[in-house]
C-alpha positions as CSV (number, residue, x, y, z in Angstrom):
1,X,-6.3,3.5,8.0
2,X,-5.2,7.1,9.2
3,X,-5.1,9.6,6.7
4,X,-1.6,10.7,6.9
5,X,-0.3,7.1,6.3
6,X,-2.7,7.1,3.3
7,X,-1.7,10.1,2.0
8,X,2.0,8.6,2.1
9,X,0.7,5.1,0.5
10,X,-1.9,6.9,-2.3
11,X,0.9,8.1,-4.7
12,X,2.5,5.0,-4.8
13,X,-0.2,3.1,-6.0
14,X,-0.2,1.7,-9.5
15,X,-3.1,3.8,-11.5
16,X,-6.1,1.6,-12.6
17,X,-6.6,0.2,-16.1
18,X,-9.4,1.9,-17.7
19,X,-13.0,0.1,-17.8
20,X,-13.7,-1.7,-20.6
21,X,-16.6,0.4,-22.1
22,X,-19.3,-2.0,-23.1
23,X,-18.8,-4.8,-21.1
24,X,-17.2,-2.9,-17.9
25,X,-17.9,-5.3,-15.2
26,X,-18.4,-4.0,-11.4
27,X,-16.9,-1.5,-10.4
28,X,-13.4,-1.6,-8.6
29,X,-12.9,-1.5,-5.0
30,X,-11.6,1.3,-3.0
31,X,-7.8,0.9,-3.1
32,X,-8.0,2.2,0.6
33,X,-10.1,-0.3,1.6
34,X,-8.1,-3.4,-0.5
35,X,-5.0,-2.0,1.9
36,X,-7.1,-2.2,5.2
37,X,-7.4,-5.6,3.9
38,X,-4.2,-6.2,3.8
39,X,-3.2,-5.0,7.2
40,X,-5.6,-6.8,8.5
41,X,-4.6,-10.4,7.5
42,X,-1.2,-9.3,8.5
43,X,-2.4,-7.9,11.6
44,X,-4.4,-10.5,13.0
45,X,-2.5,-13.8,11.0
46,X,-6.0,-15.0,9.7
47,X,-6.2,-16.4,6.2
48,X,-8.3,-14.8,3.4
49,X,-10.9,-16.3,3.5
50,X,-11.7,-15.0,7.2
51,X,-12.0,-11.0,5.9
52,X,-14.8,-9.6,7.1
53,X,-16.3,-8.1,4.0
54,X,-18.5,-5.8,5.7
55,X,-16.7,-4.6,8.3
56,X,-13.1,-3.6,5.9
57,X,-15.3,-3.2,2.7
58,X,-13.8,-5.8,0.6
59,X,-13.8,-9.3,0.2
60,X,-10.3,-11.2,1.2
61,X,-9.6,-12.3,-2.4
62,X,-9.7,-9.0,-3.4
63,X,-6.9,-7.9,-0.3
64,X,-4.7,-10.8,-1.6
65,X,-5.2,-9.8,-5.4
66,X,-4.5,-6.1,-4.8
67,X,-1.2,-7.3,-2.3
68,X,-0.4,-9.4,-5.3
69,X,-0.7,-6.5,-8.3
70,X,0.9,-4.1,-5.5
71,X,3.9,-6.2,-5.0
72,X,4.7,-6.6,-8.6
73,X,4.8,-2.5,-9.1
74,X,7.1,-2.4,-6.6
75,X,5.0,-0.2,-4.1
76,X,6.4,-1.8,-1.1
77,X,10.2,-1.1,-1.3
78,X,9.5,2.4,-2.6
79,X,6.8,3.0,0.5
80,X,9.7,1.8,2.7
81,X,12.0,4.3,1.6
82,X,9.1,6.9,2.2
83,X,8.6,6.0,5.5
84,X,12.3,6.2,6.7
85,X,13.2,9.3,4.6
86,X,10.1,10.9,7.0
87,X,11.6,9.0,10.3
88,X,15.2,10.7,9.2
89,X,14.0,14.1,8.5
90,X,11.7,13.8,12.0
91,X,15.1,12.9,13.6
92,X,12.9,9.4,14.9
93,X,15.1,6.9,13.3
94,X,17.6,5.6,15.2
95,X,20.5,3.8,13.3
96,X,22.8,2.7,16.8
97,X,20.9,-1.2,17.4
98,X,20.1,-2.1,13.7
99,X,20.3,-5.6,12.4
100,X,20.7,-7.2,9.0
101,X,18.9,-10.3,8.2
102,X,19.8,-11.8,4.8
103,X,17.3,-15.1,5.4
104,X,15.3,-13.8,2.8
105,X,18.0,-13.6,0.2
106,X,18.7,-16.5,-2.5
107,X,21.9,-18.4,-2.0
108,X,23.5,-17.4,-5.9
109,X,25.4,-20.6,-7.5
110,X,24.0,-23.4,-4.9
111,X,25.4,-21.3,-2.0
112,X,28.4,-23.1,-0.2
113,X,29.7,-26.2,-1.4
114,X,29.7,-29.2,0.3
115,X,33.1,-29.4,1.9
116,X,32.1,-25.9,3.2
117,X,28.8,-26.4,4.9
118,X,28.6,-26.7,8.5
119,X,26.8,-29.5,10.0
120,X,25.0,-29.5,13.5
121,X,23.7,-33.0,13.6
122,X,25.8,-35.6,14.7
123,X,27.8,-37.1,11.9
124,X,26.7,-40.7,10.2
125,X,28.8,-43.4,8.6
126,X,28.1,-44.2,5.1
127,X,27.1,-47.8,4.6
128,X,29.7,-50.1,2.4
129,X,29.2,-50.6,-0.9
130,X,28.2,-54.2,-1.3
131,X,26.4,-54.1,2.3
132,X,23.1,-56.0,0.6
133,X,23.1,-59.8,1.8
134,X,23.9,-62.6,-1.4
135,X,20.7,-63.6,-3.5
136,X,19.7,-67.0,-3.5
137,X,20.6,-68.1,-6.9
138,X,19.6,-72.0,-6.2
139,X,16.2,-71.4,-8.2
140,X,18.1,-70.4,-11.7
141,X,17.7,-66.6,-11.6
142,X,21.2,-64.8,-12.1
143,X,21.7,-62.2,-9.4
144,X,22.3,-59.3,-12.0
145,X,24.1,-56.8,-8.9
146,X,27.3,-58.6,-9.4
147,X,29.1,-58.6,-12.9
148,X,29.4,-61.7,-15.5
C-alpha cells in the first residue's frame, strides 16, 4: 500500500470503538493492513479464506469484516470522490470516452411492465386450457377438473 494512497484512504476511515476495559479482547488489526487485504482478494479474485495471514498481516475474515464495516460508513463513495477531485485538479481525468453503467441500479416499481419488456428468445405458444387428456372415471372416482 503506497503511502500517498494511504494517506488519501486514512481520514476516511470510520474511528474505532473504544476497548472494553476489563475484558478488552485482542487487540485490533492495523486498518492499513485489513485494506491490503482487501485489495488483495480483489486483486487476485481468490476467496477469503486463501489470505495469506503472514505475508498481508491479517487474516481474510478480518479483510471481509473490515470491507463490510467500511462499506456501511460509506468510505467508498466518499474515497471516490477524493480520488477524481485529485485526477481533476492534476488535469489527469479525462471526461471525452466515459460510460454509464446503471446494471447495478434497482429497477423501482418492478421495472417495465410486461407488455413493455423486450424478449430475445424465440416466442412460445401457450398451451390450451383443457390440454390434459380425460380421466378414466370407469373405477367410480369423480374427475374433480371438470364442474358438477
Amino acid at each position: 500500500m503506497p503511502d500517498d494512497l494511504w494517506d488519501r484512504v486514512a481520514p476516511l476511515l470510520p474511528p474505532r470503538p473504544p476497548r472494553r476495559r476489563r475484558y478488552p479482547g485482542r487487540l485490533p488489526v492495523d486498518d492499513r493492513a485489513a485494506l491490503r487485504g482487501i485489495v488483495y482478494v480483489l486483486r487476485k479474485g481468490v476467496s477469503w479464506a486463501d489470505v495469506p495471514t503472514k505475508r498481508i498481516g491479517c487474516s481474510g475474515v478480518t479483510a471481509w469484516r473490515r470491507l463490510r464495516d467500511w462499506t456501511e460508513a460509506g468510505v467508498w463513495p466518499r474515497l471516490h470522490e477524493v480520488l477524481l477531485a485529485d485526477l481533476r485538479r492534476a488535469g489527469l481525468l479525462e471526461m471525452d470516452d466515459a460510460a454509464v453503467d446503471g446494471s447495478h441500479v434497482r429497477a423501482l416499481k418492478g421495472g417495465l411492465t410486461p407488455d413493455l419488456r423486450r424478449s430475445t428468445g424465440p416466442v412460445r405458444e401457450q398451451a390450451p386450457p383443457d390440454h390434459r387428456p380425460e380421466r378414466d372415471t370407469s373405477c367410480g372416482v369423480p374427475d374433480r377438473r371438470k364442474p358438477a
